[in-house]
N, C-alpha and C positions, 0 to 999 in steps of 0.2 A: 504494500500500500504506500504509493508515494506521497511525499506528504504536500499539504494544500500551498501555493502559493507564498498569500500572506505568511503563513507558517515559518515556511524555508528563506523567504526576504528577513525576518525576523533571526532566524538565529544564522546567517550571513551577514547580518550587519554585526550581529554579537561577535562574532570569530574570526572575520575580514582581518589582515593585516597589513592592507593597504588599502588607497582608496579603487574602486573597478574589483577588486578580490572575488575573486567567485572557485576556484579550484587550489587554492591552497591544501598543504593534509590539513591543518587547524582548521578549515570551515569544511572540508570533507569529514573529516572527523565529527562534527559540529552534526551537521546532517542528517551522518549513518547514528549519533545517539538519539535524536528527535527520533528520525525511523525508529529507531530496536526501542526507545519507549512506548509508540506509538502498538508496535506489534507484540509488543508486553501486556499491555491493558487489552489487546483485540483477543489474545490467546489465552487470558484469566475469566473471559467470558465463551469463547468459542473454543472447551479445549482441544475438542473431533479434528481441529481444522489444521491438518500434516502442513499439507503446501507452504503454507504462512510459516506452522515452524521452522520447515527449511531454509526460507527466505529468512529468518531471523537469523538459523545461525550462521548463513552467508554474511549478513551484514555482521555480525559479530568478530567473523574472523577478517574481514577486510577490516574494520575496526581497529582490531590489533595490529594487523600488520602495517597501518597506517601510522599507529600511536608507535612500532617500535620504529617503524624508519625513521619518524620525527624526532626519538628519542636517542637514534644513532647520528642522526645529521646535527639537530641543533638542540640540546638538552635544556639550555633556558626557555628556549619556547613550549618543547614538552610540559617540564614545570608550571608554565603559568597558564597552559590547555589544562592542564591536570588541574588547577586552583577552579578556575571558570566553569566544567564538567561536574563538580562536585554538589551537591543539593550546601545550599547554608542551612 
């Protein structure tokens, strides 16, 4: 389930690290957690529903392997994706 528009403008303005930013791993990143929340609440109500799970844990392992390239290339921005990803 991709997510709505509005939604994805929203946490791309949050994760951007420039101005134009749309493919960075930080707002990739940013994205694929909206999605894998999004299909976390769909799959606590639908649990019958495979497809979706697979689809979650696709996005979960691109996930990581996005978070560790970030975290091999440039480990102060890892850190401060890691602060901003965290619920307060």
């Amino acid at each position: 389930m991709p997510l709505e528009k509005a939604a994805k403008d929203k946490v791309i303005k949050k994760f951007k690290t420039h101005e134009g930013d749309t493919g960075s791993p930080e707002v990739q990143v940013g994205i694929l957690s909206a999605e894998i929340d999004q299909l976390t609440n769909h799959l606590k109500t639908h649990k019958k529903d495979f497809s979706s799970r697979r689809g979650l844990l696709r996005k979960v392992g691109l996930r990581r392997r996005l978070l560790r390239y970030l975290e091999k290339e440039n480990p102060e921005a890892a850190e401060e994706l890691s602060k901003k990803l965290k619920p307060n």
